[in-house]
Structure formats: structure tokens, C-alpha cells
C-alpha positions in Angstrom: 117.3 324.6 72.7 115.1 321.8 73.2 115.4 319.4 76.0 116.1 316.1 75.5 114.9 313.4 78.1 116.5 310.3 78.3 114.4 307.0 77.4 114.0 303.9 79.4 113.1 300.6 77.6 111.5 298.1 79.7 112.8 294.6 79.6 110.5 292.6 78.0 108.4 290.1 80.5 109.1 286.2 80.1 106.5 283.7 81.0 108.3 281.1 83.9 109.6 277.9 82.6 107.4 275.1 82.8 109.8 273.7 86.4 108.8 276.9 88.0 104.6 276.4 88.3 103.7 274.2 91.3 103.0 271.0 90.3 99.4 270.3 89.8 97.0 269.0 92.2 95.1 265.8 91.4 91.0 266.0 91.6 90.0 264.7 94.8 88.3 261.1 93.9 85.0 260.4 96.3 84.1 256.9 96.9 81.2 255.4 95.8 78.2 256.3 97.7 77.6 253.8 100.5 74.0 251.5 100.1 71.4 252.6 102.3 70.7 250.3 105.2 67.1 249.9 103.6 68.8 248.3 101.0 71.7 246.5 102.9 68.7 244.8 104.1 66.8 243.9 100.8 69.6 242.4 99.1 70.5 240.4 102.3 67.0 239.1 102.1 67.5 238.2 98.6 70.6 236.8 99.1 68.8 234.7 102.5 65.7 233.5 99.9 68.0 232.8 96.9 70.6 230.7 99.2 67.4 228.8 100.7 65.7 228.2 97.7 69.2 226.6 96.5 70.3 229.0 94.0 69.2 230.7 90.8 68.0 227.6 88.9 65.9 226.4 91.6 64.6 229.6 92.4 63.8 230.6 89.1 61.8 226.9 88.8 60.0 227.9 92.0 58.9 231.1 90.3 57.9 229.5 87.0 56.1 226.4 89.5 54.1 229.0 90.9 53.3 230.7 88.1 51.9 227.8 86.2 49.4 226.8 89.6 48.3 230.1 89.1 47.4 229.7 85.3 46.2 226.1 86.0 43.6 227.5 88.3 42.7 230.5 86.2 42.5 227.5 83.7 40.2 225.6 85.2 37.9 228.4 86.6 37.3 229.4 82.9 36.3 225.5 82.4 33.8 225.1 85.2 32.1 228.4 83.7 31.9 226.8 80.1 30.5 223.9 81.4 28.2 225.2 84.0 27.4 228.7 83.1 26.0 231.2 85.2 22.1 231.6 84.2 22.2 235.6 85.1 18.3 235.4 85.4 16.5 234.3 88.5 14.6 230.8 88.6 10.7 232.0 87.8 11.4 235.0 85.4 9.5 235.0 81.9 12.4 235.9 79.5 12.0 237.1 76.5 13.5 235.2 73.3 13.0 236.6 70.3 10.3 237.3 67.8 8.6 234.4 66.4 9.9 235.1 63.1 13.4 234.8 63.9 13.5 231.2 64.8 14.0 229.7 62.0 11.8 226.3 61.3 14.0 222.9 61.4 16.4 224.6 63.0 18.2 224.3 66.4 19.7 227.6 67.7 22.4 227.8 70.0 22.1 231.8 70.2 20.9 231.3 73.7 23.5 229.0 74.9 26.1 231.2 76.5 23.5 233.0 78.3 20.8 231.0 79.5 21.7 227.6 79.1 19.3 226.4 76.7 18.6 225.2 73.0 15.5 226.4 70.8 14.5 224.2 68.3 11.5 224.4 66.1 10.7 221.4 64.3 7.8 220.6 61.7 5.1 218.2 62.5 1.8 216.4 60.9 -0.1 218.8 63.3 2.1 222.0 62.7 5.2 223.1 63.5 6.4 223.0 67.9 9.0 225.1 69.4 10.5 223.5 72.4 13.1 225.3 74.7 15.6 222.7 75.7 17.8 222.8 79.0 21.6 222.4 77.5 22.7 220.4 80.9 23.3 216.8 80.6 20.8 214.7 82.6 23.9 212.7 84.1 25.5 215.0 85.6 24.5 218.4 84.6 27.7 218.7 81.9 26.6 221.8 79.6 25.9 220.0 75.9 27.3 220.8 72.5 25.4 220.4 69.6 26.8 218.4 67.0 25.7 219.8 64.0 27.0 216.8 61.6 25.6 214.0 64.0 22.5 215.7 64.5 22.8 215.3 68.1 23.4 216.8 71.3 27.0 215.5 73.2 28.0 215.3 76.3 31.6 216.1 76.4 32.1 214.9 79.6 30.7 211.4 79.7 29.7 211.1 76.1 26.4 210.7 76.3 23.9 211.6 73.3 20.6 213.2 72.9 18.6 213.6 69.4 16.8 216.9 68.2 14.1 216.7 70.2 16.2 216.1 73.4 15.3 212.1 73.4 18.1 210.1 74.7 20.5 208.1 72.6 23.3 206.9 74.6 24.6 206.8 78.2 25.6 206.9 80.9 22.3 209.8 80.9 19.5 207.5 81.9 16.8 210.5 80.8 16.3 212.7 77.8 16.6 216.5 78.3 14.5 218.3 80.5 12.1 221.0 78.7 11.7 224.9 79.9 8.2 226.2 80.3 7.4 228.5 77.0 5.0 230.8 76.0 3.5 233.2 73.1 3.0 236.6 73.6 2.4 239.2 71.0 4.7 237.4 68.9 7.3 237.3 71.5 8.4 233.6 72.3 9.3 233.5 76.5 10.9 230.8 78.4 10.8 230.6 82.1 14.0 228.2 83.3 12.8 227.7 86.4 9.9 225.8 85.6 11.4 222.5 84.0 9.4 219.0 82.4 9.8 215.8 82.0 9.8 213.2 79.3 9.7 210.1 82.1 6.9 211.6 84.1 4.9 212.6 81.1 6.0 216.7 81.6 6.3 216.7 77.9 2.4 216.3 77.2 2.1 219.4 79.0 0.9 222.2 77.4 3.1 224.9 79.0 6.5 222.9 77.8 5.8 223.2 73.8 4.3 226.5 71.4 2.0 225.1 68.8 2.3 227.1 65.2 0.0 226.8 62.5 2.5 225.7 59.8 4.0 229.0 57.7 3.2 231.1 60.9 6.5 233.6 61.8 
């Protein structure tokens, strides 16, 4: 006879109502990290300079004064060197030009203006054609000269005054025409020294050493 054993149901497991968890525990909230006494100190500065200065508007007018001295300076640095430029050459050297054949006849070129601070102009004559090398600074003051190719002549921006091709004086307040650089020839190679200077009131002009003579069609 088989033995029969007696079975036990487990009662079935409910979950706990929703009064019987313990009530939830809010995150912990930090507060907001504390400046640094290195900058406790910068923005106390700024406050100092901004409350001096009289606020915002008048600091930021300050900023934009300052500013514009700067530029104004920058400015007129940048003037001064157009009008006076640097010659990077030292007084006495023989510089080399170009060849002969590229200056052009009844022409003045300005190629060398930037650089040296002088005009070449080769002009035709009864005798032959003359290159002359031509210092660009005023005779008044020692403005740096424009040529005006429409007028023909050489202008002073400064004071006005007016030179023709050849560097003869036209106008005031210059009282002299423009001084010639020493020039010379060489294996077809025109040279200009800028340190040796002539002339026109003391006769440097007649000089051999401020003029090239060229047979005409030569270069």
C-alpha cells in the first residue's frame, strides 16, 4: 500500500504596500563652489577700476580712447616713413640700377622710389640722350616728392611746391631745384652713388659725374 504524504502549499508572497517602504531620502544638494581668493581679488579689482573709471560707459570710452592713440601713432609712424624713407644703403655706396636698356628714353621711373629715394629720368637731347638720377626729397624741407604724371611735374605734398622733368624748380616755397646723385656707366650697368649729391645753384650740374651721356638709340 502506498504511502501517501501529506502536501503543504506555501502562501503566496505579497510585495508590501506602498505606506510600508520608508519614505525616500532626498539627494544631498552641495552649494556652489566658493570663488578662489585669487579671484575674490580680480573681480574686486575690477569692480575698484570700473567704479573709478565711473562706470561701464566711461570705461569702455577710456578703452576705445586708448585704443585710437595707439592707431594714431601707428598712423603717423607709417607717414613719417612714406615721406622720409629709409635709404637701406650707406652714404658712398655705388648701387647698381639696372641695365641701360631698361630705362626707357623720355621716361621718368619711379621704380626706385620706395627704396632709395630717387627718380631716373632719361631725356633726349640735340647732343644725345642724358640719364640723370634725381633725389626725390623736396629742397624745402626734405618732403619725399610724387610725380605727377598728368602735370609733368614733381609735387611736394607737403608745401606744394613743384619741380619740372629735369628737377628745375617751378613753384615754392623750395627756393632750389632738386639735387642730382652722382652716376655712372659700367658694362652696361647704370650706378648711382646717393651720397655724393650736385647742385643746379653752384653749377654741380655741369659736372660730369652728375649726368650719363648716350649716343642716341644706345640701350
Amino acid at each position: 500500500m502506498d504511502a501517501k504524504f501529506p502536501t503543504h502549499s506555501s502562501p503566496p508572497k505579497t510585495l508590501p504596500s506602498g505606506d510600508e517602504f520608508p519614505p525616500s531620502v532626498p539627494p544631498a544638494r552641495h552649494d556652489p563652489e566658493l570663488p578662489s581668493p585669487a579671484r575674490r581679488q580680480f573681480f574686486g579689482r575690477l569692480a575698484g577700476t570700473i567704479a573709478a573709471a565711473g562706470g561701464w560707459n566711461r570705461l569702455l570710452v577710456r578703452l576705445l580712447t586708448g585704443l585710437g592713440s595707439v592707431l594714431s601713432v601707428a598712423a603717423g609712424y607709417a607717414g613719417v616713413r612714406f615721406l622720409w624713407p629709409r635709404n637701406p644703403r650707406r652714404p658712398g655706396d655705388w648701387i647698381p640700377i639696372a641695365p641701360i636698356g631698361r630705362i626707357v628714353p623720355d621716361t621718368v621711373h619711379t621704380a626706385w622710389l620706395n627704396t632709395l629715394g630717387v627718380y631716373v629720368v632719361r631725356q633726349s637731347g640735340e647732343q644725345g640722350e642724358q640719364i640723370v638720377v634725381l633725389k626725390a626729397s623736396c629742397t624745402h624741407l626734405g618732403c619725399m616728392t610724387q610725380w605727377d604724371a598728368g602735370l609733368r611735374q614733381f609735387v611736394c605734398p607737403c608745401h606744394g611746391s613743384a619741380f619740372d622733368k629735369e628737377g628745375q624748380r617751378l613753384r615754392g616755397p623750395a627756393r632750389r631745384a632738386l639735387e642730382r646723385c652722382a652716376v655712372n656707366l659700367a658694362d652696361g650697368v647704370l650706378l648711382v652713388n646717393t651720397g655724393l649729391t650736385f647742385r643746379k645753384e653752384n653749377g654741380g650740374w655741369d659736372d660730369p659725374r652728375s649726368f650719363v651721356m648716350l649716343e642716341h638709340g644706345v640701350g
